[in-house]
C-alpha positions as CSV (number, residue, x, y, z in Angstrom):
1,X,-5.7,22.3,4.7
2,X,-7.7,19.7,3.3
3,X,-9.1,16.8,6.0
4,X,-7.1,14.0,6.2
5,X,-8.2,10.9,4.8
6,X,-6.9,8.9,7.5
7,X,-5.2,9.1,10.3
8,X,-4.0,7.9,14.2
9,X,-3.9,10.1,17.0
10,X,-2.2,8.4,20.0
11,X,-2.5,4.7,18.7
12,X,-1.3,2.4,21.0
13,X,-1.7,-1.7,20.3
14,X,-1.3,-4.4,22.7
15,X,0.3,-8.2,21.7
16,X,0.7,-10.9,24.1
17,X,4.7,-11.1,25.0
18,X,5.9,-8.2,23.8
19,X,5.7,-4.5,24.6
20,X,3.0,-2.1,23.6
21,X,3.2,-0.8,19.6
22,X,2.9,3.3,20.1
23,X,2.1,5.7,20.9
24,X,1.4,6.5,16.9
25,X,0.5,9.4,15.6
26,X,0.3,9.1,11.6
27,X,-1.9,11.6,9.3
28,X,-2.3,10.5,5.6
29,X,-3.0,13.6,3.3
30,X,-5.7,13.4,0.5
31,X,-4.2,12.2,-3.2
32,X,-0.5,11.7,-1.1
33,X,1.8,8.4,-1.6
34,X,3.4,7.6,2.3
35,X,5.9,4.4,2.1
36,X,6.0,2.9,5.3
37,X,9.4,1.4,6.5
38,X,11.0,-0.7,9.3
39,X,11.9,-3.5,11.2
40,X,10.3,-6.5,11.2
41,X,8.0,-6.7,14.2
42,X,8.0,-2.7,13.6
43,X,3.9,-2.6,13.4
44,X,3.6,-1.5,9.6
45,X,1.3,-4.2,8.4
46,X,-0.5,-3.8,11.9
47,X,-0.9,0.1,11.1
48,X,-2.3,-0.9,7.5
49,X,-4.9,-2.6,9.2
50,X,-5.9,0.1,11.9
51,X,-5.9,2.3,9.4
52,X,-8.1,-0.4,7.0
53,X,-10.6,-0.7,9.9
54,X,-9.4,-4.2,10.4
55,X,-7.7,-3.9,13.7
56,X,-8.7,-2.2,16.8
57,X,-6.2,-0.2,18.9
58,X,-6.1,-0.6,22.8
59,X,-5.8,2.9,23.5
60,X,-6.2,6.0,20.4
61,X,-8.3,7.7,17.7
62,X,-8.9,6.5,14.2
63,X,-10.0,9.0,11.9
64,X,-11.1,7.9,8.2
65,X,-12.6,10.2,6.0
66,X,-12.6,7.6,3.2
67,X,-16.3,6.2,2.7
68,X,-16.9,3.0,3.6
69,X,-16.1,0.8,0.7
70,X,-14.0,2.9,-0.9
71,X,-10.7,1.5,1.1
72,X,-8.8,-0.9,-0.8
73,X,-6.3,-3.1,0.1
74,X,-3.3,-5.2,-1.5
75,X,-1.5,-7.9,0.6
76,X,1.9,-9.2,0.2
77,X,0.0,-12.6,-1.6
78,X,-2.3,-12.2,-4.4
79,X,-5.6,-14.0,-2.5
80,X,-7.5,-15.0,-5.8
81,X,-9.8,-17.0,-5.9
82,X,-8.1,-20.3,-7.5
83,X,-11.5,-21.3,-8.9
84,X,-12.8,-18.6,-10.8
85,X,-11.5,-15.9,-13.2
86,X,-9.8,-12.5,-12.9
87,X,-12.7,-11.3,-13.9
88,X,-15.0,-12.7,-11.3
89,X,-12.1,-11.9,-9.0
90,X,-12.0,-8.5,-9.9
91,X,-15.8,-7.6,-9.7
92,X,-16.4,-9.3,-6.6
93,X,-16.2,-6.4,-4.6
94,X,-18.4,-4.6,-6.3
95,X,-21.0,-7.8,-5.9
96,X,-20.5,-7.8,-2.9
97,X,-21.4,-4.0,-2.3
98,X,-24.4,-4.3,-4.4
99,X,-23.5,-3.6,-7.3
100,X,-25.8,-5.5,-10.3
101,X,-23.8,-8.2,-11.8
102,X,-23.4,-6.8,-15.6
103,X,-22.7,-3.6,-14.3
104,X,-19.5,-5.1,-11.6
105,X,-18.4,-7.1,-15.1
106,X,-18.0,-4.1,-17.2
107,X,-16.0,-2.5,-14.3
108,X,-13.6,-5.4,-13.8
109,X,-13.5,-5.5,-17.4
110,X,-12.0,-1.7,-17.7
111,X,-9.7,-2.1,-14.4
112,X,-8.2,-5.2,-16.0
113,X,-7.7,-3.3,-19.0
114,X,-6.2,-0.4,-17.2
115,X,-3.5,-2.7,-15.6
116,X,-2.2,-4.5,-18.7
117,X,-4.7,-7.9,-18.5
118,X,-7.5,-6.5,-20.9
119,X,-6.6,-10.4,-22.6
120,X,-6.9,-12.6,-19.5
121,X,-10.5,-11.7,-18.6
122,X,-11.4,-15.2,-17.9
123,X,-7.5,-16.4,-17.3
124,X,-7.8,-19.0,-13.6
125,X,-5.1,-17.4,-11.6
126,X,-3.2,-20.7,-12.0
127,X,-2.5,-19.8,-15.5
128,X,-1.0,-15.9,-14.3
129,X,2.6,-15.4,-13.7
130,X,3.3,-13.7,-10.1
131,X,3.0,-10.5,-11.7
132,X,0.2,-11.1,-13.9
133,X,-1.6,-12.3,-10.4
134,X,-0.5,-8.8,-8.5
135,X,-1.9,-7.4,-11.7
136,X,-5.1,-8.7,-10.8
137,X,-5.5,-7.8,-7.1
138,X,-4.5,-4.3,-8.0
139,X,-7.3,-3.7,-10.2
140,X,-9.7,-5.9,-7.6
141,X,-8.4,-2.9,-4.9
142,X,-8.7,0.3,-7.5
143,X,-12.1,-0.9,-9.4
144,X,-14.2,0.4,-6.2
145,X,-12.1,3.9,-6.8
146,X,-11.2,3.4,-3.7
147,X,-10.0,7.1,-1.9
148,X,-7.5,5.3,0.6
149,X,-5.4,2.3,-1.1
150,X,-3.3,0.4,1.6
151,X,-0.4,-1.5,0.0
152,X,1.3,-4.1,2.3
153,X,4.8,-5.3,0.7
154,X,2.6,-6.4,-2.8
155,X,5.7,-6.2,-5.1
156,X,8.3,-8.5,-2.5
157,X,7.8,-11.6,-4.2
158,X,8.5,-10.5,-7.8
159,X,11.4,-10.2,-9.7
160,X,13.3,-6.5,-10.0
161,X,12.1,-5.7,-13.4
162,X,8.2,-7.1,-12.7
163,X,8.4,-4.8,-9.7
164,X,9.7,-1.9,-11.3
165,X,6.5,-2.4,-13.8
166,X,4.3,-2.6,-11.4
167,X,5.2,0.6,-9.5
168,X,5.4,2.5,-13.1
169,X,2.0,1.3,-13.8
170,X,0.6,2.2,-10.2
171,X,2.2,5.7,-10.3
172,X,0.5,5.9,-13.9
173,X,-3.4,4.5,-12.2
174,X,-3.1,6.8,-9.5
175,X,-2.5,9.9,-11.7
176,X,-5.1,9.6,-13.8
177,X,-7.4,9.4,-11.2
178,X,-9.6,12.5,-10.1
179,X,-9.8,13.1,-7.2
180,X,-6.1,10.8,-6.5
181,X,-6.1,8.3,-3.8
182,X,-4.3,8.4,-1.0
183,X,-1.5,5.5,-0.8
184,X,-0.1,4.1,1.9
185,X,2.5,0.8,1.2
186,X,4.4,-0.9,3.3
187,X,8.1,-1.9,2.2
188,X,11.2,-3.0,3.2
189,X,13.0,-1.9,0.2
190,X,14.9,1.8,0.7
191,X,15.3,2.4,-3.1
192,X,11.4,1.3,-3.5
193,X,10.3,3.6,-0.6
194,X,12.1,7.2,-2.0
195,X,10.9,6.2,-6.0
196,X,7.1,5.3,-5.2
197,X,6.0,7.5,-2.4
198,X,6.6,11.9,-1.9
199,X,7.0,11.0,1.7
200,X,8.8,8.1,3.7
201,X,8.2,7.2,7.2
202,X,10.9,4.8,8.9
203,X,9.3,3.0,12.3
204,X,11.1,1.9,15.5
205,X,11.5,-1.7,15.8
206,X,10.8,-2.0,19.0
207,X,7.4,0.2,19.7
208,X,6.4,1.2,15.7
209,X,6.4,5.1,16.4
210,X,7.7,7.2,13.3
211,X,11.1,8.4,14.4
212,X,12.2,9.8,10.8
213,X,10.3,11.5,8.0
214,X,11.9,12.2,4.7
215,X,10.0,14.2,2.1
216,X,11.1,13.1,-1.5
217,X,12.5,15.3,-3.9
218,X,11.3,15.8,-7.2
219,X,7.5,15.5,-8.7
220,X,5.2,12.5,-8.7
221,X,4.7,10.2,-11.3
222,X,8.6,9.7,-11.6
223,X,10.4,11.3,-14.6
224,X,11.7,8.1,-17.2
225,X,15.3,8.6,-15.4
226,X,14.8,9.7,-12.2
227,X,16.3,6.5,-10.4
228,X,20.3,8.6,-11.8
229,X,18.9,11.6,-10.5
230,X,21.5,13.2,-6.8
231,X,18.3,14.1,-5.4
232,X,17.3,10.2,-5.4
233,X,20.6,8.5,-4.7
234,X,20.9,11.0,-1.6
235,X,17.7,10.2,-0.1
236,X,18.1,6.6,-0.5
237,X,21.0,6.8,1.6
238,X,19.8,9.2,3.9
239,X,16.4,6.7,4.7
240,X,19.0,3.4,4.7
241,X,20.6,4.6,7.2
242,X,17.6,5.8,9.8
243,X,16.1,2.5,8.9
244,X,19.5,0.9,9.7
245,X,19.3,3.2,13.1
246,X,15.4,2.0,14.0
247,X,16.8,-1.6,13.7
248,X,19.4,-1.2,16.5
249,X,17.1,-2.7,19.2
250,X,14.6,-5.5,17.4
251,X,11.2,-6.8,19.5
252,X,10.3,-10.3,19.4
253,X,8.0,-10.4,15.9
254,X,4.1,-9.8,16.5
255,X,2.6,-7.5,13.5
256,X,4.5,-6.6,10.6
């Protein structure tokens, strides 16, 4: 078996006023899609984060095979820069890891392309729809080629048929990439969780371990109808109601 790109062994995080997230024990597979769900207060942006280098835990092991810089992350905002353009946004990364600044252009140039915005090079994110904005921060995360890609609730904010775009055109970047990334994103949404990701986790409210795991049926990308497919509608069920089962007992909110 391949090494894992990522992964906790025995995590456990302390908060002020509440009790102890963990013990968690996640593994995240090379090229594999994991939705997170939960509660929440359930620790999934919190596990992003450990798993981003971001946080510490109080007590575990963080393993992370991916190379550093080549971790990128999505939050549930789009955290442009409101001054400057998607293109500056995009290749700042890349500036930043010393990358010359013609070179970190081009590259924003193509990962703006490859997400629909090969037009709004030099758009101010005031003048991007949500989506267009999302749009942007995606390719800002993928134009390092990142081999982990951390996804925390990106699509919430957007209407059903923006999201539904978006997670056909992330499917469609992370396929064409060689090797594929691994993909971890964070949701609340059941239906969202069994289309994007071959493998859903649902957390406990109260401490954030992983108390069901439901493999996905059917191959990655998504076929154009799979969302009428049994296989689908019966997992969707099957997760709503372990989430609905993690929820009985909910913690006072600290991470997400």
């Amino acid at each position: 078996m391949a090494e894992a790109t990522a992964a906790l062994s025995d995590v456990v995080v302390h908060y002020p006023g509440r009790q102890p997230l963990g013990p968690i024990d996640l593994s995240i597979a090379p090229g594999e899609i994991v939705a997170l769900v939960g509660a929440s207060g359930a620790g999934k942006s919190t596990i992003l984060r450990l798993l981003a280098g971001l946080e510490h835990p109080s007590r575990g092991r963080i393993d992370r095979a991916a190379a550093p810089g080549r971790t990128g992350f999505v939050f549930q905002a789009a955290t442009l820069m409101p001054w400057t353009d998607a293109r500056t946004n995009v290749a700042l990364p890349l500036e930043l890891a010393g990358v010359a600044a013609a070179e970190a252009r081009r590259r924003a140039d193509e990962a703006l392309a490859a997400v629909g915005l090969g037009d709004r090079l030099t758009a101010r994110p005031r003048q991007l729809s949500g989506g267009m904005a999302m749009r942007v921060s995606l390719a800002r995360a993928l134009v390092t080629e990142p081999d982990l890609l951390l996804l925390d609730e990106p699509f919430a904010a957007l209407d059903s048929v923006t999201r539904r775009r978006l997670i056909e055109d992330l499917h469609r970047l992370w396929a064409v990439r060689s090797p594929r990334p691994a993909i971890v994103f964070v949701t609340h949404d059941v239906e969202e969780a069994v289309y994007l990701a071959g493998r859903a986790l649902v957390l406990d409210a109260a401490t954030g371990r992983v108390t069901r795991e439901l493999a996905t049926p059917g191959a990655l990308p998504r076929a154009p109808d799979w969302r009428s497919d049994a296989g689908y509608r019966a997992t969707v069920e099957l997760l709503a109601v372990a989430l609905a089962r993690s929820m009985a007992t909910v913690p006072p909110e600290a991470g997400s």
